[in-house]
C-alpha positions in Angstrom: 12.5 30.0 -25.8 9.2 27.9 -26.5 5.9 29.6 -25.9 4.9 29.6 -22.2 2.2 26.9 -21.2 -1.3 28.2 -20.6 -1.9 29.4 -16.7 -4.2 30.1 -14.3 -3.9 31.8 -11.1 -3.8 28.6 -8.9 -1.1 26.9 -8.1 -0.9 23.7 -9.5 -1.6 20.2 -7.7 -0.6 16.5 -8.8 -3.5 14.8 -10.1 -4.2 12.4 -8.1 -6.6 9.3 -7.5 -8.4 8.8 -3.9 -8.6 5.7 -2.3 -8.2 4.8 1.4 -6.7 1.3 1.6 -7.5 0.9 5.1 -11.3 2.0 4.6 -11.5 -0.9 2.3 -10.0 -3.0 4.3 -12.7 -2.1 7.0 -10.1 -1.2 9.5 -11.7 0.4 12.8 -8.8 2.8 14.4 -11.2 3.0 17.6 -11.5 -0.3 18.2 -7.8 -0.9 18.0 -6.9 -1.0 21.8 -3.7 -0.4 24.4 -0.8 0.1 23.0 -1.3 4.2 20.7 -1.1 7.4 21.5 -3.4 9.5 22.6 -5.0 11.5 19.9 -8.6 11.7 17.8 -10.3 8.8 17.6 -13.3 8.1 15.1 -14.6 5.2 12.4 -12.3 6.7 9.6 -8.9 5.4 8.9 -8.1 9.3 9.1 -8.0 9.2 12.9 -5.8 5.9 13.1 -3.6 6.0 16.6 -0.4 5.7 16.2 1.1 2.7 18.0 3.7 3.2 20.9 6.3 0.9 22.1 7.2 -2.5 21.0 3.9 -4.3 22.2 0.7 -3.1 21.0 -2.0 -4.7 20.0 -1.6 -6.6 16.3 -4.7 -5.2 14.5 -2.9 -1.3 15.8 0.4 -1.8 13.4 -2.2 -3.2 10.6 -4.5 -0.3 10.5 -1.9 1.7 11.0 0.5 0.8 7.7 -2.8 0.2 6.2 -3.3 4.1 6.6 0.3 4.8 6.0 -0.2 3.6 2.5 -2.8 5.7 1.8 -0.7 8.8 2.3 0.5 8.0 -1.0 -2.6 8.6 -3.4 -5.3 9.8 -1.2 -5.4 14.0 -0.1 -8.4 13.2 2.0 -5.7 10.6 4.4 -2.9 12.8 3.5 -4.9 16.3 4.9 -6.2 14.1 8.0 -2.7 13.1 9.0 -1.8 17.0 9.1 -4.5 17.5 11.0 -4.0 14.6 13.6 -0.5 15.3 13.6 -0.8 19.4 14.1 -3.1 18.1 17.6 -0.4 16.6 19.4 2.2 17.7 21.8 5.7 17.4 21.4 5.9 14.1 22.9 3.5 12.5 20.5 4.8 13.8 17.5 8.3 12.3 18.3 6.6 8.9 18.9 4.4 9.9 15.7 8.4 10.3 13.9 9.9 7.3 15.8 6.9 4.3 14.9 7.5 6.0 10.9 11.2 5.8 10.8 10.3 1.5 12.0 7.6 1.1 9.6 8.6 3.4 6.3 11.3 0.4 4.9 8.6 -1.8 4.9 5.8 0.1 3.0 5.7 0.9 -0.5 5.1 4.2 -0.4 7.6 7.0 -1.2 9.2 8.7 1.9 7.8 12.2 0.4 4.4 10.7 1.0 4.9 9.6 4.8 6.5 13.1 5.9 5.1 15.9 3.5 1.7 16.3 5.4 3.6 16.6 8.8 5.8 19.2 7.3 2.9 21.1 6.4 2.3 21.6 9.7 5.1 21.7 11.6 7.3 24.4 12.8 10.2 22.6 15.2 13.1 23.1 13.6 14.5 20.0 15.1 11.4 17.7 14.0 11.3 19.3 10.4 15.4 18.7 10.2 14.6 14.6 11.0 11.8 14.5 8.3 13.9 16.4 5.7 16.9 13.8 6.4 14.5 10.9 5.9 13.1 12.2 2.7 16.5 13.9 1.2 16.8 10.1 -0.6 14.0 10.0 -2.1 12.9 11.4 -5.3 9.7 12.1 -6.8 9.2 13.1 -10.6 10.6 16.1 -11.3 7.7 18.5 -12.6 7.5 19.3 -16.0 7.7 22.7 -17.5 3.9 22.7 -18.3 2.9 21.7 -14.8 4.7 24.7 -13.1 2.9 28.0 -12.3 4.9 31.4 -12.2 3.8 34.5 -10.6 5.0 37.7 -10.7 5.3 41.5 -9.8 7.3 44.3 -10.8 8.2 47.1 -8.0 8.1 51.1 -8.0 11.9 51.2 -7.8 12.3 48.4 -11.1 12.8 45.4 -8.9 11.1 42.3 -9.6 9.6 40.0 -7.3 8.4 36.2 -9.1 7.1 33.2 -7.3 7.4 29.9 -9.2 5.2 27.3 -8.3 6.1 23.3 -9.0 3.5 20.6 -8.1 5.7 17.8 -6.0 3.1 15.2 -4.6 -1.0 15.6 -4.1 -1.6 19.0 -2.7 1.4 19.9 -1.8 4.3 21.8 -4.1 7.7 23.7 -4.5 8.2 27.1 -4.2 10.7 29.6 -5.1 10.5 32.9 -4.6 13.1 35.4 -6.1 13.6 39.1 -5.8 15.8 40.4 -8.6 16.6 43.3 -11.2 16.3 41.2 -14.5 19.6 43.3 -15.7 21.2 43.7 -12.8 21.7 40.3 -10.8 19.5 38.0 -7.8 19.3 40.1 -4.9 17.5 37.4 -2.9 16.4 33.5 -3.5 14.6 31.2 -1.2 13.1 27.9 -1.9 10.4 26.3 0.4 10.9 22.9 -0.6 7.0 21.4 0.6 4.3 23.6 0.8 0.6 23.2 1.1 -0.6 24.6 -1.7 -4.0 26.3 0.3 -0.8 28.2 2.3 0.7 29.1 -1.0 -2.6 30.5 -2.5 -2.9 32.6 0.5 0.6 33.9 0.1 0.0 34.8 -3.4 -3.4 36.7 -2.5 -2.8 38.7 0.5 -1.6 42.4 0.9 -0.7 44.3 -1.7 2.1 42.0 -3.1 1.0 42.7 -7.1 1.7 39.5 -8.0 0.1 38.1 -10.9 -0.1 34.7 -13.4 2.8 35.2 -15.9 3.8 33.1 -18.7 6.4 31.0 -16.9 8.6 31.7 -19.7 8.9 35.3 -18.8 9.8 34.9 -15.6 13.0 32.1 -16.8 13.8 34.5 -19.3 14.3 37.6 -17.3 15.7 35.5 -14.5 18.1 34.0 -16.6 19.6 37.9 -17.7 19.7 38.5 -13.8 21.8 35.2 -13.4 23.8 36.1 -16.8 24.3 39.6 -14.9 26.0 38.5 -11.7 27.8 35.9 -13.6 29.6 39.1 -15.3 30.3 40.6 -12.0 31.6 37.8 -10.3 28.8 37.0 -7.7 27.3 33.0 -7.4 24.0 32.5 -7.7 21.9 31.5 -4.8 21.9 28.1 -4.3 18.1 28.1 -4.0 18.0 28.5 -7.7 19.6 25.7 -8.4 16.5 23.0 -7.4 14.8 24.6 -10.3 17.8 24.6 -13.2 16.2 22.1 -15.1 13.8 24.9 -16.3 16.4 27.0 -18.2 17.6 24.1 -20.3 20.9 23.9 -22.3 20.7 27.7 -22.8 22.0 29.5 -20.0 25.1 27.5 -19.8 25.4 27.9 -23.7 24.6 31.9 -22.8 26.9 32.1 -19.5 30.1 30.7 -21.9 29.5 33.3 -24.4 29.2 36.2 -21.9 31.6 35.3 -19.1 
């Protein structure tokens, strides 16, 4: 296996270039009129209203898409629309999804972009189901080896418990978190696929969880002999493991046909 990247004990983020298109454009999101929902109001294009209904003032649906299409390169818009969106009630947040599921075909901006600040935030299982089903299509780059962060702690009883950390889109990232005996199989799996990564720092930092930075390599290696392990006995791996695959390369499959 190649020598692990260099690490840090932050989780990574997408570099990223900030721009507001709509601040350029000199939009005014409090002048914009009838027709939005209730919500902050302001001189930024961070506390644009979103428009309600099928008639609403013009310059509404312009600012509006204008600030849409920063979601996908500014974390200043993107952390403002998590905010925004966190404020309203139930009712507004479905008009919030219902104006984005009209508009999103006609932007240029990925459907990760529109939907992973309000995930951040939200908790409805319901509403999270819609966004998930609207960005399940899309794709983003896959992060590369070097970008992602592992973290890891080993247990008084042996176990192991390592959190892998992939960058997915501005400040937000992948996580999978894995509890496992590196010789004896996956006990647990889950992947938390959009995360803030201030919520994901937290996580890492609190309590008395003993994680800490490792090699990423380390963490592949030893999850790859727990996979190798309940391969030999029979059991499937969780299916949360399988979103990060592309990090254990050629070899386990060459390893799992000459163990099985």
């Amino acid at each position: 296996m190649s020598a692990a990247p260099d690490y840090d004990d932050e989780p990574p983020r997408r570099a990223r270039q900030v721009s507001s298109p709509a601040l350029e454009a000199g939009a005014d999101p409090a002048a914009l009129g009838e027709g939005v929902a209730d919500g902050p109001r302001g001189d930024h294009p961070e506390s644009a209203q979103v428009p309600t209904g099928t008639r609403f003032d013009p310059r509404a649906r312009a600012a509006w898409q204008s600030w849409l299409s920063a979601l996908a390169t500014d974390a200043e818009a993107a952390l403002a629309a998590a905010l925004a969106y966190d404020s309203l009630d139930a009712e507004g947040r479905d008009a919030w999804l219902d104006v984005l599921e009209q508009d999103a075909p006609s932007l240029a901006v990925p459907a990760l972009a529109l939907y992973a600040p309000l995930l951040s935030v939200e908790t409805d299982e319901g509403r999270r189901a819609r966004m998930l089903a609207s960005i399940a299509p899309a794709r983003l780059e896959r992060a590369r080896s070097h970008e992602v962060c592992a973290y890891r702690a080993v247990r008084p009883d042996g176990s192991h418990l390592a959190v892998v950390v992939a960058p997915v889109y501005l400040d937000f990232v992948e996580v999978l978190t894995c509890n496992y005996l590196r010789d004896g199989g996956v006990v647990s799996a889950q992947r938390d696929p959009l995360r803030h990564v201030d919520a994901v720092t937290e996580i890492l930092h609190e309590g008395d969880s003993g994680l800490e930075p490792t090699p990423l390599a380390v963490v592949v290696d030893e999850l790859a002999h727990a996979i190798l392990a309940d391969r030999r006995d029979g059991r499937a791996s969780p299916e949360a493991l399988g979103a990060f695959a592309h990090l254990f390369g050629p070899d386990l499959e060459r390893w799992g046909d000459g163990e099985a």
